[in-house]
C-alpha positions as CSV (number, residue, x, y, z in Angstrom):
1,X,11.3,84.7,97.8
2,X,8.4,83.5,100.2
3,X,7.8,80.1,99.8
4,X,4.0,79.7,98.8
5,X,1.7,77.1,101.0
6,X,0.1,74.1,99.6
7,X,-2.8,73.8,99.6
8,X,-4.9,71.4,101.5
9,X,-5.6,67.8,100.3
10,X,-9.6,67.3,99.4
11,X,-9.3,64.4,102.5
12,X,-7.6,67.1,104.9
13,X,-10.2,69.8,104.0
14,X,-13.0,67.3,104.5
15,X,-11.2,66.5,107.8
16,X,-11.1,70.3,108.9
17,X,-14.5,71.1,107.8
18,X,-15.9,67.6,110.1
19,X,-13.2,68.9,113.1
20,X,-15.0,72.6,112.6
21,X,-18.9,71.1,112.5
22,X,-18.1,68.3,115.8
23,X,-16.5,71.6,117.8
24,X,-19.7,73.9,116.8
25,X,-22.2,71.1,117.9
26,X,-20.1,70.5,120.7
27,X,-20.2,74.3,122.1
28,X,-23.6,74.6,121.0
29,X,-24.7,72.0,122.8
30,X,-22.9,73.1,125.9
31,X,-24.3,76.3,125.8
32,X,-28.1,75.1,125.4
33,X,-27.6,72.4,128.5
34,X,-25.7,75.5,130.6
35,X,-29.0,78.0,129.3
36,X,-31.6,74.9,130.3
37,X,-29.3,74.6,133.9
38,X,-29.8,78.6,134.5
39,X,-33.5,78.3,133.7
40,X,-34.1,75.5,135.4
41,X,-32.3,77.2,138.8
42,X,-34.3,80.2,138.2
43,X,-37.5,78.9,137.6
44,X,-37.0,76.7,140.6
45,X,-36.0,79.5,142.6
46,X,-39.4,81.2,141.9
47,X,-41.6,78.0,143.2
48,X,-39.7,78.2,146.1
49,X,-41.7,80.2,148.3
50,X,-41.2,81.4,152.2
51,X,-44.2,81.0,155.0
52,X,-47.1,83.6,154.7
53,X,-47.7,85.4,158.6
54,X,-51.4,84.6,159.1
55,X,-51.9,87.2,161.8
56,X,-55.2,87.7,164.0
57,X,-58.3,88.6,162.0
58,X,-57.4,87.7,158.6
59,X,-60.0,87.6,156.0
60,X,-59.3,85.3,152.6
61,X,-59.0,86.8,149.4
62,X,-61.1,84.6,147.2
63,X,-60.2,86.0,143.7
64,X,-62.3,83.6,141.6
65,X,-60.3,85.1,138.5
66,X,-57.3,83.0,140.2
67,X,-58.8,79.4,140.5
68,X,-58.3,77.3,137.7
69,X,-58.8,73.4,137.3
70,X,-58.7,70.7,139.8
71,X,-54.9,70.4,140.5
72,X,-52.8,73.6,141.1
73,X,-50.5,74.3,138.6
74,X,-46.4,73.7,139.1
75,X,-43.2,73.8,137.4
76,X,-43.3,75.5,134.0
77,X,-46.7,75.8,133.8
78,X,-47.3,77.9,136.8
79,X,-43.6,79.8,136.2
80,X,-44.7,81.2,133.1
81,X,-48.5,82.4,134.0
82,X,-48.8,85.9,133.8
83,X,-50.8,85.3,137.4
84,X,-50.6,82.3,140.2
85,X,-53.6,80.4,139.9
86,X,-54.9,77.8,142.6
87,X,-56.2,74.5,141.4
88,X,-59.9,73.8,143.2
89,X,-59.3,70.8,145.2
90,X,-56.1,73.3,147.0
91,X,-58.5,75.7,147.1
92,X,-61.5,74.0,149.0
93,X,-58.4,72.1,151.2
94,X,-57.7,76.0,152.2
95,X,-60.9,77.1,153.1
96,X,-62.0,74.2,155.5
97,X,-58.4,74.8,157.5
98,X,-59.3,78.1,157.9
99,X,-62.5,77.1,159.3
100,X,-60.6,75.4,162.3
101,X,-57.8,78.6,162.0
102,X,-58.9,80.9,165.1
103,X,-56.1,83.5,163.1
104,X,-58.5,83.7,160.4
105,X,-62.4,85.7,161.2
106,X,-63.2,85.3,157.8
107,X,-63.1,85.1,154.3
108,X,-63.5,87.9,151.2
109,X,-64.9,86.5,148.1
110,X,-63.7,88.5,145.2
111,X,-65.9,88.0,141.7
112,X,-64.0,88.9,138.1
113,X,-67.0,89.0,136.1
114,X,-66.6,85.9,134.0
115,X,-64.4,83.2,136.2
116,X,-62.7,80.1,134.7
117,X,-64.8,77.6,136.5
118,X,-68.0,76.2,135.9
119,X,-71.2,75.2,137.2
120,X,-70.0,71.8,138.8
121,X,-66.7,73.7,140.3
122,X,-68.9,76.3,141.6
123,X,-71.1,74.1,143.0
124,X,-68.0,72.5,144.9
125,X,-67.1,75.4,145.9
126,X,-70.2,76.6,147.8
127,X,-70.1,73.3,149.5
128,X,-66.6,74.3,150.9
129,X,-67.7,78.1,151.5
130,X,-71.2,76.3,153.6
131,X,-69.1,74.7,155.7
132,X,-66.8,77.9,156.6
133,X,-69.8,79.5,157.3
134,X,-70.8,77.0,159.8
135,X,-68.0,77.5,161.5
136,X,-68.9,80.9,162.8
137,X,-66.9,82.7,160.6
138,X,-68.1,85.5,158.0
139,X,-68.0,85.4,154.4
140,X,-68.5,88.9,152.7
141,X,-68.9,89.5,148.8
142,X,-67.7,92.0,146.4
143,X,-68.1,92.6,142.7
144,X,-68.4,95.3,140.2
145,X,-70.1,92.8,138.0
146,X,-71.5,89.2,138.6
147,X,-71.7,86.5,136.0
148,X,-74.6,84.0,137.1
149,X,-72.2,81.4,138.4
150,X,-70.4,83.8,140.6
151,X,-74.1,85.1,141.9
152,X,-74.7,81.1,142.6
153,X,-71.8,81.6,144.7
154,X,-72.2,84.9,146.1
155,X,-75.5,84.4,147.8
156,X,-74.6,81.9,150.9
157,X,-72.5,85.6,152.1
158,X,-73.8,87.5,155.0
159,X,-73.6,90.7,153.1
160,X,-73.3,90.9,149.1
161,X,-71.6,93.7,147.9
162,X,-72.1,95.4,144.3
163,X,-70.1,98.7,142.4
164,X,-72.5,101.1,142.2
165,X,-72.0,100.9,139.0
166,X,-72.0,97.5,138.2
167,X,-74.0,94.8,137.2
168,X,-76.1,91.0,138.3
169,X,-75.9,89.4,134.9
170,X,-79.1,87.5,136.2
171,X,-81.4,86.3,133.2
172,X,-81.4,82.4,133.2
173,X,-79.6,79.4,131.6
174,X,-79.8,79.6,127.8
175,X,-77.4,77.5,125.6
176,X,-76.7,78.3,121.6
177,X,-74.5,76.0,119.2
178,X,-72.6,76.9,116.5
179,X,-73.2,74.6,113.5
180,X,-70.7,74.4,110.4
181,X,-72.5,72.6,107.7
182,X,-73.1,75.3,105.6
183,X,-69.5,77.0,105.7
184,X,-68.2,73.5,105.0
185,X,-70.8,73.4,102.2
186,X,-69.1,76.6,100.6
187,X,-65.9,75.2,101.1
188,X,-66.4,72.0,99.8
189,X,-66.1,70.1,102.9
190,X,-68.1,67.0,103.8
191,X,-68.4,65.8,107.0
192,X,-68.9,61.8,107.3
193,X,-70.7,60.9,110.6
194,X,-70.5,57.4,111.7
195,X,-72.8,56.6,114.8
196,X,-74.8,53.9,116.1
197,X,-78.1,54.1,114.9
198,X,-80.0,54.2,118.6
199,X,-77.4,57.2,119.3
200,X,-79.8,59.8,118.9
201,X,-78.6,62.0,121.6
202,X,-75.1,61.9,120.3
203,X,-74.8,64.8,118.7
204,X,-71.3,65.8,118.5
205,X,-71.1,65.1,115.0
206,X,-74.2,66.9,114.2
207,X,-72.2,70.5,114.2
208,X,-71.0,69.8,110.8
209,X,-73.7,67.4,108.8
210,X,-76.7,70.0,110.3
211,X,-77.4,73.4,110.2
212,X,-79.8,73.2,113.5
213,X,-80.5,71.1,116.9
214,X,-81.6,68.1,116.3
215,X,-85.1,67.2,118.1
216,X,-83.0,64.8,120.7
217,X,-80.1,66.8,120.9
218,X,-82.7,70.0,121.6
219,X,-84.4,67.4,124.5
220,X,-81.3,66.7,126.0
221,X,-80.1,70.6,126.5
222,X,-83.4,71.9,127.5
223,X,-83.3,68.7,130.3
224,X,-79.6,69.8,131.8
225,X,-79.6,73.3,131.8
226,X,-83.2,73.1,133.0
227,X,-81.5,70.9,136.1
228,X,-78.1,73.0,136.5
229,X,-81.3,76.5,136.6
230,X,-83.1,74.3,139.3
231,X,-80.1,73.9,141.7
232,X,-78.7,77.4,141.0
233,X,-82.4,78.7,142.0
234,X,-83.3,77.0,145.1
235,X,-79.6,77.2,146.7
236,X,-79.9,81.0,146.0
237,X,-83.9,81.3,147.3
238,X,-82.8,79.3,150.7
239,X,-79.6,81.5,150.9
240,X,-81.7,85.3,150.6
241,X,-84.6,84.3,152.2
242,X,-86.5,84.4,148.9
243,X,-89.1,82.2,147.1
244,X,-88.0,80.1,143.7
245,X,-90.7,81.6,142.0
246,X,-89.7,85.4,143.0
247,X,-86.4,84.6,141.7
248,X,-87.4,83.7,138.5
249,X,-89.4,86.7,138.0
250,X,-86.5,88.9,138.5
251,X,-84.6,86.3,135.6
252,X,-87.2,87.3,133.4
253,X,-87.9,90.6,133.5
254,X,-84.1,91.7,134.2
255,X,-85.4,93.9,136.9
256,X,-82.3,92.9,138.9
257,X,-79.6,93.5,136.1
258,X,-78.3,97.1,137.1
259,X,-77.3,98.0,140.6
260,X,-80.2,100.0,141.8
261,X,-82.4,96.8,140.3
262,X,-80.5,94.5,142.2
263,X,-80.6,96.0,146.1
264,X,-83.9,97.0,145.4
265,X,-85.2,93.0,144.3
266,X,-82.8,92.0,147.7
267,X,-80.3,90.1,145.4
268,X,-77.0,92.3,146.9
269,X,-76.9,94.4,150.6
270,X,-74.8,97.3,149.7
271,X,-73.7,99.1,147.0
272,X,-70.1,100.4,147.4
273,X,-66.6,100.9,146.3
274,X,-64.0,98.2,147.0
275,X,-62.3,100.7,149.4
276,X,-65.3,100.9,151.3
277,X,-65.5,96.7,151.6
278,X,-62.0,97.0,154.0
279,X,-64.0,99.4,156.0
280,X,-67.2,96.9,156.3
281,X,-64.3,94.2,156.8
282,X,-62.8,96.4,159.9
283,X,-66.1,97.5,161.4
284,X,-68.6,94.8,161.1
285,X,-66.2,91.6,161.1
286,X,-62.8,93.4,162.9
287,X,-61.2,92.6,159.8
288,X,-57.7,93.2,160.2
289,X,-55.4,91.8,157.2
290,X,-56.7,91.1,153.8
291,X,-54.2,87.3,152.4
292,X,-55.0,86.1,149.1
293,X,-56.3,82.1,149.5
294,X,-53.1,81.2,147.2
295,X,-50.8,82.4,149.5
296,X,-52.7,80.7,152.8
297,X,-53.0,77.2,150.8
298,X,-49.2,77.3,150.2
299,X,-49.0,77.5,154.2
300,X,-51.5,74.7,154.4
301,X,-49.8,72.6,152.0
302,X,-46.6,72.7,153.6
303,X,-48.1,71.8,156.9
304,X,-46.6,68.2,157.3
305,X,-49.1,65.8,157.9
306,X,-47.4,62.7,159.7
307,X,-50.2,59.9,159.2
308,X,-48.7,56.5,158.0
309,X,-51.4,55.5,155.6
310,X,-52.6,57.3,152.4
311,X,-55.6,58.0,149.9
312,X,-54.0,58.1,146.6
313,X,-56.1,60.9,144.5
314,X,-55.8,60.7,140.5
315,X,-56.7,63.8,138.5
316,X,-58.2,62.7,135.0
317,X,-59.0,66.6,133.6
318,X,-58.9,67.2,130.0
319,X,-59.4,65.3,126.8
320,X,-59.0,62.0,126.8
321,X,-56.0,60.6,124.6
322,X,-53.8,57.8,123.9
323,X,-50.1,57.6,125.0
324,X,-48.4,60.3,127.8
325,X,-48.1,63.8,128.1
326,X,-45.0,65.8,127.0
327,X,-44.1,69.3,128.0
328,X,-46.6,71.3,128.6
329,X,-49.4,69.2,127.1
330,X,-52.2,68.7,128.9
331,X,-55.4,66.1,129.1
332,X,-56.5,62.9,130.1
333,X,-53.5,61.1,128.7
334,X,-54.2,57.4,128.5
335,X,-51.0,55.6,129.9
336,X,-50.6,58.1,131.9
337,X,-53.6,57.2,134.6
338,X,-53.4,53.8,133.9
339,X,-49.7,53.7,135.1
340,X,-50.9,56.1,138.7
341,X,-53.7,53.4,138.6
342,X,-51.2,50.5,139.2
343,X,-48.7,53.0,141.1
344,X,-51.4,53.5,143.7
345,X,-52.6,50.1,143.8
346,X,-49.3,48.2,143.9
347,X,-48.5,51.3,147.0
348,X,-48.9,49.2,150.4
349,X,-49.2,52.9,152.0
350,X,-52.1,53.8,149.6
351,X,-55.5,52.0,151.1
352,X,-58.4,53.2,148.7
353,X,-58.3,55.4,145.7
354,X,-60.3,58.4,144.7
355,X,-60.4,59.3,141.2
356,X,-61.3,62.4,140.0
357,X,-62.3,62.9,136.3
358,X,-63.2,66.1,134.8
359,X,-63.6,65.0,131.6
360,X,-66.2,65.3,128.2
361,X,-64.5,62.1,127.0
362,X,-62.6,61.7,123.9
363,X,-60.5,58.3,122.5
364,X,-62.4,55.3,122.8
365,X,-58.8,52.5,123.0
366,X,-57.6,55.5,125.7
367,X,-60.7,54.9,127.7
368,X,-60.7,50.9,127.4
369,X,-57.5,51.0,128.5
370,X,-57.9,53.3,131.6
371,X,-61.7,51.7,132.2
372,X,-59.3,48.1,132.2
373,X,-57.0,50.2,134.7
374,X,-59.9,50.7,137.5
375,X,-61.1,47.2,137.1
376,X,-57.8,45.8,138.4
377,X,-57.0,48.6,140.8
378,X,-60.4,48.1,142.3
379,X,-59.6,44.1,143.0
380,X,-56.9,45.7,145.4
381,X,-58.5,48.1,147.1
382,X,-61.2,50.4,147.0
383,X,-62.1,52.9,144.4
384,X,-64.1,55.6,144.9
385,X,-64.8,58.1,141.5
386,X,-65.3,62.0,142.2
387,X,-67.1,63.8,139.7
388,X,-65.9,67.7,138.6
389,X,-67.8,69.5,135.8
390,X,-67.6,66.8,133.2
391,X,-67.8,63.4,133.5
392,X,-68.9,62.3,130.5
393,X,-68.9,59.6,127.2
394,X,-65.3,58.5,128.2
395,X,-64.9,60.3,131.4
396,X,-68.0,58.4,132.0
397,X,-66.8,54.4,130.9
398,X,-63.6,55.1,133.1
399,X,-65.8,56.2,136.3
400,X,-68.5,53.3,135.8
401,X,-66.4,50.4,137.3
402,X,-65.8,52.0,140.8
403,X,-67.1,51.2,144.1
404,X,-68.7,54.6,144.5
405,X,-69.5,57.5,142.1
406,X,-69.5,60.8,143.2
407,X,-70.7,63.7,141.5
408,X,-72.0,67.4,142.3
409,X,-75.8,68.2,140.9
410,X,-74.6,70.3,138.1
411,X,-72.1,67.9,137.1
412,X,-72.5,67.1,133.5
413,X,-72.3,63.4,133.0
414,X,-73.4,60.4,130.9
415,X,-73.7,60.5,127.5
416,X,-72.8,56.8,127.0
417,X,-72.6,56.5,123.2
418,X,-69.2,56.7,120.8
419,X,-68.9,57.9,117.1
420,X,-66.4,58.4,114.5
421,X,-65.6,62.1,112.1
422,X,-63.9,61.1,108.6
423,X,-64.2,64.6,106.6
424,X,-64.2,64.7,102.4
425,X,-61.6,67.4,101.3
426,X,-62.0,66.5,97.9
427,X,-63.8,69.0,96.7
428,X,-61.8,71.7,98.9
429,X,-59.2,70.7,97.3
430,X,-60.0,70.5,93.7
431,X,-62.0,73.4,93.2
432,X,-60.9,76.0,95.7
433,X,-57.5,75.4,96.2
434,X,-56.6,73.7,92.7
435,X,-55.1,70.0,93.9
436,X,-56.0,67.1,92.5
437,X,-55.0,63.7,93.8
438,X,-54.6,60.8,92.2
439,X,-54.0,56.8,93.5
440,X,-52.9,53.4,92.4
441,X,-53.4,50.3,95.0
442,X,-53.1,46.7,95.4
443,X,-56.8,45.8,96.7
444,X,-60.0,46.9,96.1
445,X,-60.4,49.4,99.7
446,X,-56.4,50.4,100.2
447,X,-57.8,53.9,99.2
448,X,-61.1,53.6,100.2
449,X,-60.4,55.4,103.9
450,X,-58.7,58.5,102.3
451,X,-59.5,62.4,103.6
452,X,-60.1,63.4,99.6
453,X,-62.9,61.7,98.8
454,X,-66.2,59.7,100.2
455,X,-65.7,56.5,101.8
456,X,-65.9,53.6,99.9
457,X,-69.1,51.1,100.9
458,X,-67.6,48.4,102.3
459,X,-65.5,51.2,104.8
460,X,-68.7,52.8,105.2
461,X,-69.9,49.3,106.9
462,X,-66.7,48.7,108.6
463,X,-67.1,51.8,110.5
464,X,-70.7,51.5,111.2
465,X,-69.9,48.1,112.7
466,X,-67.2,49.2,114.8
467,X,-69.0,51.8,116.2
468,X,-72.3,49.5,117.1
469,X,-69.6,47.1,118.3
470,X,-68.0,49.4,120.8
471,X,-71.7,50.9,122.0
472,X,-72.7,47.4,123.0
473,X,-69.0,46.7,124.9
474,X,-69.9,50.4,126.7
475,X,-73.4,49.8,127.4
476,X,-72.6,46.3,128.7
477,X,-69.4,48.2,130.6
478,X,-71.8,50.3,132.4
479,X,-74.5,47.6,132.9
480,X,-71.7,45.8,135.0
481,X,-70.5,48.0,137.0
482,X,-73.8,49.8,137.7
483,X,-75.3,46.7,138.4
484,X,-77.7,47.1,135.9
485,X,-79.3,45.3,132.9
486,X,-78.1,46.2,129.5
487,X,-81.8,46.9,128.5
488,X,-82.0,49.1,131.6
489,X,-78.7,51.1,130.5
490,X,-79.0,51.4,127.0
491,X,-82.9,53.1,127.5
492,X,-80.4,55.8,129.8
493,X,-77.9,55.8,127.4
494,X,-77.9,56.4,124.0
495,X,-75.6,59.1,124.2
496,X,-78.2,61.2,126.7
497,X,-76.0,64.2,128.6
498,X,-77.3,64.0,132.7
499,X,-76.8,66.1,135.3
500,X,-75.4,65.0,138.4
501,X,-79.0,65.8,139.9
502,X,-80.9,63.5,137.9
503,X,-78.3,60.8,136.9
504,X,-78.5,60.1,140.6
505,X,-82.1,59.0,140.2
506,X,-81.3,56.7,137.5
507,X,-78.6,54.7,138.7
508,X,-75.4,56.5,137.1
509,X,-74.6,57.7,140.4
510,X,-74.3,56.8,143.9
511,X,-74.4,60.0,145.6
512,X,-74.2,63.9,145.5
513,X,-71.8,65.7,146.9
514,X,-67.2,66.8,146.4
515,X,-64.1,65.0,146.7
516,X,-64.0,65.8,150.7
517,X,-67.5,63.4,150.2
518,X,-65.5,60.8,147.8
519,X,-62.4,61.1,150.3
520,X,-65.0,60.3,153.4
521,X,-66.1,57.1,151.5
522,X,-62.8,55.9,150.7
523,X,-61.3,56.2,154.2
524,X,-64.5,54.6,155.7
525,X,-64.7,51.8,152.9
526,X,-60.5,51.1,153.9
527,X,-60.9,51.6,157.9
528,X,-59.2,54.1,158.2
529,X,-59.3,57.1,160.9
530,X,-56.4,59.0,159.7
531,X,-54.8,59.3,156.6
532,X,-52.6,61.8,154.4
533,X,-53.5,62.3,150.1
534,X,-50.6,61.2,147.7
535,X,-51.5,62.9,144.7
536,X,-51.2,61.1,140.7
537,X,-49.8,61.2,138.1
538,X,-47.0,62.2,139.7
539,X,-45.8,66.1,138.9
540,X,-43.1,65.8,136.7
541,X,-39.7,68.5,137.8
542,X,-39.2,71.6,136.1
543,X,-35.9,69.9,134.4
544,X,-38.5,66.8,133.1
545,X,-40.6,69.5,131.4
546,X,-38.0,71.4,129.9
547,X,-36.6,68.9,128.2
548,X,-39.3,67.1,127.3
549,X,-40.4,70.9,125.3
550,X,-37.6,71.2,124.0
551,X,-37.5,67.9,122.7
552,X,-41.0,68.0,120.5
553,X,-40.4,68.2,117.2
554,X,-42.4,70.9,115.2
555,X,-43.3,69.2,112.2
556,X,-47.0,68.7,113.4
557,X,-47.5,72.4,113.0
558,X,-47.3,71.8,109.3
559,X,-49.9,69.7,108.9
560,X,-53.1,69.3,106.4
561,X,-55.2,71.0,108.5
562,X,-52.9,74.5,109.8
563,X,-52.7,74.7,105.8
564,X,-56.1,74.1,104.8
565,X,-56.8,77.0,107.6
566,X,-54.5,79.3,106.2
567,X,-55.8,78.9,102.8
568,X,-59.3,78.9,103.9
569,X,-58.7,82.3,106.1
570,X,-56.8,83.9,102.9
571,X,-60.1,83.3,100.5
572,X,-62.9,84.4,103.5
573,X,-61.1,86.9,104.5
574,X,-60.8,88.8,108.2
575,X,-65.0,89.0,108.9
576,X,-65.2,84.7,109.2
577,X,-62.0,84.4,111.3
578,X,-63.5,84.6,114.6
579,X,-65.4,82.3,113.3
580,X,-63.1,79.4,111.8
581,X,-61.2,80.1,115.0
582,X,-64.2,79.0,116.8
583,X,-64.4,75.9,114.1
584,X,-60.7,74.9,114.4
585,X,-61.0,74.2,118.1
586,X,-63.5,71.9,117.6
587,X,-62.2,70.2,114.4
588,X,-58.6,70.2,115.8
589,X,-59.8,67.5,118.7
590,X,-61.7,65.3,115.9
591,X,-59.5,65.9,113.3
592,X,-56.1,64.7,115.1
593,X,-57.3,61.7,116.8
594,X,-57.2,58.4,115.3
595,X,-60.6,55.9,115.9
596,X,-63.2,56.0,117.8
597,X,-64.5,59.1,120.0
598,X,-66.7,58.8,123.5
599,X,-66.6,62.3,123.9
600,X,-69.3,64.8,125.0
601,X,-72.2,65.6,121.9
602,X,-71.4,69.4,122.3
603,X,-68.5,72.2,123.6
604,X,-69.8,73.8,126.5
605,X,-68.2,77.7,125.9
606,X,-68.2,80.3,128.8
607,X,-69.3,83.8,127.6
């Protein structure tokens, strides 16, 4: 007879079961850290890239469709693009070593139609492209359509070249906002704006509490796009030989739109094919080897450049934001500059700093802290600010305090002012989604600052103080370091958008010009003759990244807001979504940061 088994005691059961769960973790465990090895060693192997031959009459290929930002992507970022961009400061670095290269005759600039970069990149740009030009060297264009900016950019060329087929989208700067009040309305949304009262011309807010521009916020526009018009203009009159005036005729009658319109009005040279652009290339320029400028700036980045002292250059793009960025996050993260602040200024190799913001602003404690950052830096050594596209509201406070500012005429900058977003859901919530809240509390305003219903009175002050509070500590910020009264600052201020072009006049900025400009300053201002760029924040490995992605927890994707979208979506239905698309990346900055906002009065969107 077999002799039965016992069975197991509860205690040894529990015991196998707590063996089986610590061996599955165990091997799971292993298995993700040998999977995050293997990616890490593959993904490394693909940034890891051999010298490009740069043989004897190379032309550039300037794909404008392939520069993005101010820093060139790396790690995962630039591994899992779908193409390899080039940041713009590695891009102009490229084009003014290839003005001294005698391998390279010229370059090929390549427009896409609708590039990534704007008006003050562009502008940047053309600077760099001047300067190649002056050189001796050629610079050719080639399109089968071109956006305005790319025309801008175009026109310095010896020859411009368009599809027969294509297109000059040449009509004029116009600018349209999208205001929400009266889809929040239908929802039952309220919008509660809290601004200074003298903060006219800060009209972020104003896309949800109007359903129009406000007569300041309609000033302001008309003044920058009017300024960004005038530069774009006279730079392409001076470049085709042309008068301002004749230029704006052929904006306003669109008599240079289509191909045949555009050779005949003299804004392109040839209409061709892209195969017959190598011929030009060969022919006219002995043209030999077409080299994308991403593959030439890897060469020039590699070149090892054995001066002892450095220029620390710290990239501020994005939103501003409190704490540090994690994974593939990306913006002005507040601890993060403030710690390359002290990095570069505690570096005995690092003489002067040059700090490059492209920024529309954002949290106002991210921006005191970073603005308190360049004050002590600046005790150390100099600091020198250059200005991208944006510079403004909190990309603005930060700049104020340095030795120079910097910024290119179409540079958008300014708009010193701050307010605060609290919405009203209540309604939303009781009549169109059926929730009801209900509260209980200890004093008389522990509710009063809740997302369902209006603010109570005395919060209502609270915030209107703190926002007249922090104006005055900007304003007086600014005064300061712009050696200025506050009288004289706040009549500029206000939350007024400039331009580059005519902040300059008004004291905001020192002087027009790129970061090669803001680079000159900061090596004269520190004596130096020689020097070598150490680049901040720091990049972070590929390892640093991967871990830090996989370490975010996903709980914020459940959150009011991705719920009240969903729910909002399922009662419009699919005509609106475009539209609450639109909506959501606009509330999604107000709506997840805490406090005050110094951020720009309106998104600027790229058609």
């Amino acid at each position: 007879m077999e002799k039965q088994k016992k069975p197991l005691s509860f205690g040894m059961t529990m015991l196998a079961s707590a063996l089986g769960i610590v061996i599955v973790s165990v091997l799971g465990g292993l298995i993700t850290f040998i999977s995050m090895i293997v990616m890490v060693a593959m993904l490394g192997s693909m940034d890891k890239e051999s010298a490009v031959v740069v043989k004897n009459g190379t032309f550039l290929t300037v794909d404008l469709a392939k520069i993005s930002g101010d820093r060139t992507a790396t790690g995962l970022q630039a591994s899992f693009s779908d193409t390899k961009t080039i940041g713009l400061i590695d891009a102009e670095n490229a084009i003014r070593a290839a003005a001294k290269d005698d391998k390279v005759a010229g370059i090929l600039l390549k427009g896409c139609g609708n590039p990534a970069i704007s008006w003050g990149s562009l502008t940047e740009l053309r600077s760099a492209l001047e300067d190649f030009r002056e050189s001796g060297k050629s610079v050719v264009a080639y399109a089968t359509s071109y956006s305005q900016g790319e025309y801008y950019l175009a026109s310095l060329s010896d020859r411009i070249c368009l599809h027969p087929s294509g297109m000059v989208d040449f009509r004029g700067m116009g600018a349209e906002v999208m205001y929400y009040k009266d889809l929040l309305d239908k929802l039952g949304v309220e919008m509660q704006l809290i601004r200074p009262e003298s903060c006219s011309y800060k009209s972020a807010g104003e896309v949800y509490t109007l359903n129009h521009m406000s007569d300041a916020n309609r000033e302001q526009i008309r003044a920058y796009i009017a300024s960004i018009w005038r530069t774009a203009t006279e730079s392409i009159a001076a470049s085709r030989g042309m008068d301002v005036e004749k230029i704006n005729a052929i904006a306003d009658d669109l008599s240079g739109f289509m191909a045949d319109g555009a050779k005949e009005n003299r804004l392109v040279d040839i209409l061709c094919f892209e195969e017959d652009v190598r011929t030009i290339l060969k022919e006219m320029y002995a043209g030999k080897q077409l080299l994308p400028l991403e593959k030439y700036a890897s060469n020039v980045k590699k070149t090892p450049n054995k001066a002892k002292e450095s220029i620390a250059v710290i990239y501020a793009q994005g939103n501003v934001m409190d704490g540090s960025s994690k994974g593939f996050n990306e913006g002005v993260f507040g601890d993060d500059i403030v710690k390359a602040l002290k990095q570069a200024a505690k570096d005995d190799d690092v003489k002067a700093i040059v700090l490059r913001v492209n920024s529309p602003g954002g949290q106002a404690t991210a921006s005191e802290s970073m603005t308190h950052a360049v004050i002590a830096a600046r005790e150390k050594k100099p600091v020198i600010v250059s200005m991208g596209d944006l510079a403004a509201s909190a990309g603005y406070e930060m700049s104020c305090m340095a030795d120079v500012i910097v910024a290119q005429p179409t540079t958008i900058t300014g708009s010193i002012g701050v307010f605060g977003t609290i919405p009203n859901v209540g309604k939303l919530m009781r009549q169109k989604l059926g929730l009801n809240t209900d509260t209980v509390s200890t004093n008389r305003n522990a509710n009063g600052l809740t997302i369902f219903r209006p603010l109570s009175p005395t919060a209502k002050a609270m915030w209107t103080k703190n926002v007249e509070d922090f104006y005055k500590i900007f304003v007086g910020r600014v005064a300061e370091g712009r050696h200025m009264t506050y009288d004289e600052v706040h009549q500029i201020a206000r939350g007024r958008v400039w331009t580059g072009a005519d902040a300059i006049g008004i004291g905001l900025v020192d002087t027009l010009g790129g970061i090669d400009l803001a680079l000159n300053i900061a090596a004269e201002k520190a004596g130096l003759s020689d020097y070598k760029v150490k680049e901040f924040p720091k990049e972070k490995d590929t390892w640093t990244q991967l871990s830090e992605l996989l370490g975010e927890s996903s709980d914020d994707d459940l959150n009011l807001l991705a719920k009240m979208r969903l729910a909002v979506k399922w009662r419009i239905g699919g005509g609106e979504w475009k539209v609450l698309d639109r909506m959501e990346q606009d509330l999604l900055f107000v709506t997840e940061s805490e406090g005050l906002q110094a951020r720009l009065p309106f998104v600027i969107v790229k058609d």
